[in-house]
C-alpha positions as CSV (number, residue, x, y, z in Angstrom):
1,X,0.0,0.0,0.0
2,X,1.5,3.5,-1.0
3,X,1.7,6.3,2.1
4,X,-1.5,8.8,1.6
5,X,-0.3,11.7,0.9
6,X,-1.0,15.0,3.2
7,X,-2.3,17.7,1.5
8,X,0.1,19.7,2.0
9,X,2.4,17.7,-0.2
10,X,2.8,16.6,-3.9
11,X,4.4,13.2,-5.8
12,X,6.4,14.1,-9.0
13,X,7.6,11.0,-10.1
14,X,10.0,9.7,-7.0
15,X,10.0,13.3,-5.1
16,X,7.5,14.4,-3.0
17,X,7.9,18.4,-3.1
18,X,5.9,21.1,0.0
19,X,3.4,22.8,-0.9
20,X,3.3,27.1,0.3
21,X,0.7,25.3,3.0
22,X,3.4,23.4,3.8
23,X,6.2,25.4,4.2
24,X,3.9,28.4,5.9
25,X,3.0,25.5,8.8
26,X,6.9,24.8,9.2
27,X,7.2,28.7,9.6
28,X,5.2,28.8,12.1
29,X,7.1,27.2,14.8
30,X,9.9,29.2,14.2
31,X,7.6,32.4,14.1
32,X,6.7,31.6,17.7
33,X,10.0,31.1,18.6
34,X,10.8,34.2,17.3
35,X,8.2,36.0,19.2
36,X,8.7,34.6,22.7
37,X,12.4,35.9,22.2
38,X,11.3,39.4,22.1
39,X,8.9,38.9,25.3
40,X,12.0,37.6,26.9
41,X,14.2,40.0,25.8
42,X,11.3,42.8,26.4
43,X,10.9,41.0,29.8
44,X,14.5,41.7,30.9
45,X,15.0,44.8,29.4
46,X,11.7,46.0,31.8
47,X,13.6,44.2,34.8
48,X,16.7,46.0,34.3
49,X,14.8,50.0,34.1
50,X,12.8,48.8,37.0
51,X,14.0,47.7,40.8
52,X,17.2,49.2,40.0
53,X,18.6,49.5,43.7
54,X,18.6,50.5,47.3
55,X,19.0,53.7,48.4
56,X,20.3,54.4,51.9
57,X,19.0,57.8,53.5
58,X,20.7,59.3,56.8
59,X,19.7,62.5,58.2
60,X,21.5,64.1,61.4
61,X,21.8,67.5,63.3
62,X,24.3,68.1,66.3
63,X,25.7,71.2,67.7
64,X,22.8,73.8,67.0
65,X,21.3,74.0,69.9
66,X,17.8,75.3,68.4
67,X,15.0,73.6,66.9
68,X,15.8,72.7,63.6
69,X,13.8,71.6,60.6
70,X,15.0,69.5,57.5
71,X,13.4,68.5,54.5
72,X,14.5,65.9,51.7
73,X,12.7,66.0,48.2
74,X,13.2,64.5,45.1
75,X,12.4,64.4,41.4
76,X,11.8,61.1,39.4
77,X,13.1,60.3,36.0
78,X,9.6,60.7,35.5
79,X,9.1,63.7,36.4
80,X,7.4,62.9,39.5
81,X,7.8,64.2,42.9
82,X,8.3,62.5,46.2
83,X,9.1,64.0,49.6
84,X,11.6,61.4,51.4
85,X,11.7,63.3,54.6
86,X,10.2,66.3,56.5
87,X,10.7,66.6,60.3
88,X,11.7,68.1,63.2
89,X,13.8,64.8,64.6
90,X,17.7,65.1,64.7
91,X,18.6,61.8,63.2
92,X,16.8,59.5,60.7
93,X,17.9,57.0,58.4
94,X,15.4,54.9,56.0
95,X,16.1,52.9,52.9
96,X,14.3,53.3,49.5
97,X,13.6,51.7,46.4
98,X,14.8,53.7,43.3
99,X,12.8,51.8,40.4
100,X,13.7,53.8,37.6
101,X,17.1,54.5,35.3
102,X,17.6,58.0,34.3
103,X,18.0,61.5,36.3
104,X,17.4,61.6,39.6
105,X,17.2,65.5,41.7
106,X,17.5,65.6,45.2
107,X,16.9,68.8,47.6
108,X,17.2,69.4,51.6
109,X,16.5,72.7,52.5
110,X,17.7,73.2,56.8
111,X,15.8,75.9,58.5
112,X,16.7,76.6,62.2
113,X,16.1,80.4,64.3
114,X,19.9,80.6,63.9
115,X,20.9,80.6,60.7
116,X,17.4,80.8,58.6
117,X,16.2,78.4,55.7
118,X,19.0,77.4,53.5
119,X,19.0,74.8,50.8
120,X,20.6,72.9,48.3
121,X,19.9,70.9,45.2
122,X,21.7,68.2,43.6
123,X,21.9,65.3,41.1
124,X,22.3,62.0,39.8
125,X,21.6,59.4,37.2
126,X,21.0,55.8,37.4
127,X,22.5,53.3,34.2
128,X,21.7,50.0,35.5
129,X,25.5,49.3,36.7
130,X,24.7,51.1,40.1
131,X,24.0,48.9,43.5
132,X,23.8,50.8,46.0
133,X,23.0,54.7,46.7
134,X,23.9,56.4,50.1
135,X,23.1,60.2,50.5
136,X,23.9,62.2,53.3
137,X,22.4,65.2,55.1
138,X,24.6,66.3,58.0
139,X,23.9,69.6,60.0
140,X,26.3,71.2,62.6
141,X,27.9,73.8,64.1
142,X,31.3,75.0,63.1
143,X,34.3,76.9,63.3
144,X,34.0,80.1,60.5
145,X,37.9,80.1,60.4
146,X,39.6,76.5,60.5
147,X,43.0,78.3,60.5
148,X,42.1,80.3,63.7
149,X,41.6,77.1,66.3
150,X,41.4,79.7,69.8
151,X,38.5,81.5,67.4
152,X,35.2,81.0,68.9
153,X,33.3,82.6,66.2
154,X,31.3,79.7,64.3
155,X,28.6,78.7,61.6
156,X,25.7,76.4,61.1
157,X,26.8,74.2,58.0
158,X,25.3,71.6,55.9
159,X,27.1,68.7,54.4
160,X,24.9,67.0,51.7
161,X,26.8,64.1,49.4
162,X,25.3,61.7,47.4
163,X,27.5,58.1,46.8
164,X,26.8,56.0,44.0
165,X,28.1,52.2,43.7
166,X,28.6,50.4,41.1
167,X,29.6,47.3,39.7
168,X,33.3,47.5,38.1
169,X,34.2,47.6,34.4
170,X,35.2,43.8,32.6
171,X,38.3,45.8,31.2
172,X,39.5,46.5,34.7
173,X,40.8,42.9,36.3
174,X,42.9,42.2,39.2
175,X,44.5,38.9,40.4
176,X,46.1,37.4,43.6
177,X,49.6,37.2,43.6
178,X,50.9,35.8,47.0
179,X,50.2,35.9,50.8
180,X,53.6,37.3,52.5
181,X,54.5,37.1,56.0
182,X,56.8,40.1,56.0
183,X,59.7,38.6,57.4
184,X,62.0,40.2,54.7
185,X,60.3,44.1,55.7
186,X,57.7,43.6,52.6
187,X,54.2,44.3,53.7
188,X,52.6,41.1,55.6
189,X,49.6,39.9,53.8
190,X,48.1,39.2,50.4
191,X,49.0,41.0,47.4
192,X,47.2,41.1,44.1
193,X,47.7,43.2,40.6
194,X,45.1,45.3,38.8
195,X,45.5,45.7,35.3
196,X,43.2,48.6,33.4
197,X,42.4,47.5,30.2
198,X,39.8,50.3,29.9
199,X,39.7,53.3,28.2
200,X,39.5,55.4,31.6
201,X,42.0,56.6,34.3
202,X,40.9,54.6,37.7
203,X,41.9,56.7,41.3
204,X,42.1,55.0,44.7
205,X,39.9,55.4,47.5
206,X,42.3,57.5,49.6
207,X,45.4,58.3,47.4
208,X,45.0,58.8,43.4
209,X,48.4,56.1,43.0
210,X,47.7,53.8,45.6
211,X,44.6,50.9,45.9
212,X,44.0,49.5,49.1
213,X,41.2,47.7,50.0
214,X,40.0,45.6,52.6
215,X,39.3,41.6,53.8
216,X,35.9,39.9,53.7
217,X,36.3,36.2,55.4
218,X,34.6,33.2,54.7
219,X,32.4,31.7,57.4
220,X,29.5,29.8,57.8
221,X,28.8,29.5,53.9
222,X,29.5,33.2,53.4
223,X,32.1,36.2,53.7
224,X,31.6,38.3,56.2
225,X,33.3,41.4,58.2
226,X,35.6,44.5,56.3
227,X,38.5,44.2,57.7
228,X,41.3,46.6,57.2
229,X,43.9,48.4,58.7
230,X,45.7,51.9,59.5
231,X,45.5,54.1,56.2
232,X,48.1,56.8,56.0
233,X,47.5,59.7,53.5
234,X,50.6,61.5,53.5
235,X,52.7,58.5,51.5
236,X,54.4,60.5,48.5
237,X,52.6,61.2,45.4
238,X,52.5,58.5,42.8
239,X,50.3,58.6,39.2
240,X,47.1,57.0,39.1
241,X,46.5,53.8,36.9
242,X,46.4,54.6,33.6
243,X,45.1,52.7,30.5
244,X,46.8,49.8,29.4
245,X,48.8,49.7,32.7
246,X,49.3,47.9,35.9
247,X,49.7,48.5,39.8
248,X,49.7,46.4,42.6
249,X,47.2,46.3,45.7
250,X,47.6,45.7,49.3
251,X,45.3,45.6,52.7
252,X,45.3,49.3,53.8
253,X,48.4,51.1,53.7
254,X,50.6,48.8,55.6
255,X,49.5,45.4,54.4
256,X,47.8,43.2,57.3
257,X,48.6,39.9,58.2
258,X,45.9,36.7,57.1
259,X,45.2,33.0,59.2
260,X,44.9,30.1,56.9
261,X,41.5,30.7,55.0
262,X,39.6,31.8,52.3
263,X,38.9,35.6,52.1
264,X,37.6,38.5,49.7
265,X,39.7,41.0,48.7
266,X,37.3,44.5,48.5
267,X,38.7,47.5,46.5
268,X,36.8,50.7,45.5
269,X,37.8,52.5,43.0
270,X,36.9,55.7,40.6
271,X,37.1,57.2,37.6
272,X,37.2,60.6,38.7
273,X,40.1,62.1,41.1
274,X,38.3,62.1,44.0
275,X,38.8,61.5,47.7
276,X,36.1,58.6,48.8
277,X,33.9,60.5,51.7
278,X,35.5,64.0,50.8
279,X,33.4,67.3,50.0
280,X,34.0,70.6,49.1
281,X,32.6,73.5,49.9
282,X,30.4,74.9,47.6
283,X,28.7,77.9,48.8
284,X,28.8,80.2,52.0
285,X,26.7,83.3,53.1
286,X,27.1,85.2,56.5
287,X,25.2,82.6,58.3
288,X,25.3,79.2,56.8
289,X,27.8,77.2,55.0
290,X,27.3,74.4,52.5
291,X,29.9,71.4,51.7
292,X,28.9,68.9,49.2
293,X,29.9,66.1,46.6
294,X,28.3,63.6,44.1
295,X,30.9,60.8,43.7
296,X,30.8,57.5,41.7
297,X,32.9,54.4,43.1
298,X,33.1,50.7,41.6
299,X,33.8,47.7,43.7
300,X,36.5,45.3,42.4
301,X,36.7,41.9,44.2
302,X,39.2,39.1,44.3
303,X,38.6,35.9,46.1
304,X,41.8,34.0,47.6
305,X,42.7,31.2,49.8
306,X,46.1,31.8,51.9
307,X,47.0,28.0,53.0
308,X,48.6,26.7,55.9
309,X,52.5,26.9,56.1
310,X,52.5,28.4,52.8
311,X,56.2,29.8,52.2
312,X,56.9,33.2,51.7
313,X,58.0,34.7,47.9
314,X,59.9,37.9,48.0
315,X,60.4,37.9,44.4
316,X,59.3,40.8,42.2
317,X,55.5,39.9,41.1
318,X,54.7,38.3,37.8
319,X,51.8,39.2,35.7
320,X,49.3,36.6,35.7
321,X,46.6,38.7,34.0
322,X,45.9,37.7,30.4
């Protein structure tokens, strides 16, 4: 008995050929395939410009011995407005949800019988690399003249920064070269390389030329703690890490000695010259004064394991980075 023939299909002699019925049922499969990829793809893309991050809110006043009022409002991508804070209390601290990419504009206006209403507006945008926001509204009394310490003349001031973190470029990559125990006057402790591969200039957290970071440790399934050490700032003045170069990276700026275990090596960096936690002043009237700073710093991480008895290399390290 021959095989009956669908009809979507023809016989011509020994071939059987498709029909366009055929061919457009084949297409169909392939159609939907097509078209749940760009719900997926639509689907993540919507995840990534919404639930972007965390946003960490702390709000203090000490020294002025009045009542004081603060106020902390801000603008949506959107174009919305939201008021995150308006009160009388002298420290506050709340965590949002910023579910949007895109320009964010922050105010706190600081009204006390001393010193008036002052305010100050700043910005910042979200790009999807960001993890963490922290902004800061710190109000106090202060010397006028910092050169002048006997002065008792002083000045209500404001100091309002905004800190974004962010995940750290693929071009910038750092490895683990060896744990030392500093018996030859080397610092004691792991030492790693970071090699910028990027198209930017990257700064340390408390020196432009010098990246020192801090331990996590691994316990209990996890690493936990930030561990580092004493960090000098008057070390002399070396470049930053340029493009298509390399610098090495300790534990604070003396190194710190590391127990058999596995740890996480934590290192901030920017793009900008910048002093992490530092702000300038930025505007100052006969009664207030306002410092301020919108800075941008990207965690680099490196997971290691320091081994018991392992021997110490004094030897000049060797790039291990591809």
């Amino acid at each position: 008995m021959k095989p009956r023939l669908s009809k979507s299909t023809q016989r011509h002699g020994d071939t059987e050929f498709f029909s366009f019925e055929s061919l457009y049922n084949l297409r169909q499969p392939m159609k939907r395939n097509r078209i749940l990829l760009l719900l997926f793809l639509a689907m993540m893309h919507f995840a990534t410009a919404k639930g972007q991050c965390d946003m960490l809110i702390d709000y203090a006043v000490e020294g002025i011995p009045s009542t004081t009022h603060g106020t902390l409002s801000m603008l949506l991508p959107d174009g919305k407005s939201t008021i995150l804070f308006d009160d009388t209390v002298r420290q506050m601290q709340k965590t949002i949800h910023l579910e949007q990419l895109g320009e964010y504009r922050l105010k706190t206006v600081f009204s006390c019988a001393q010193s008036g209403r002052d305010s100050l507006e700043r910005s910042f945008t979200l790009t999807g690399e960001e993890y963490k926001v922290e902004t800061s509204a710190h109000f106090r009394r202060e010397l006028r003249n910092y050169s002048d310490w006997k002065s008792k003349d002083s000045i209500n001031s404001g100091r309002f920064t905004i800190t974004k973190y962010s995940h750290p470029s693929p071009l910038v990559k750092i490895e683990f070269v060896r744990n030392s125990t500093s018996e030859n006057g080397e610092f004691p402790g792991p030492l790693f390389l970071v090699k910028n591969e990027s198209c930017d200039t990257l700064y340390g957290e408390w020196l432009p030329g010098y990246f020192w970071g801090t331990l996590s440790i691994w316990a209990d399934g996890k690493y936990e703690g930030n561990h580092g050490g004493q960090i000098c700032t008057t070390w002399t003045d070396e470049p930053p890490l340029y493009p298509d170069s390399v610098k090495p990276a300790w534990v604070a700026s003396f190194g710190r000695k590391t127990r058999p275990g596995k740890y996480r090596f934590n290192l901030y960096y920017s793009t900008e010259d910048d002093i992490k936690g530092s702000a300038v002043k930025v505007y100052e009237s006969e009664s207030f004064r306002w410092w301020s700073a919108v800075q941008n710093w990207h965690l680099l991480t490196c997971e290691f394991e320091v081994k018991p008895k392992e021997p110490t290399d004094t030897s000049p390290p060797k790039l291990i980075l591809p």
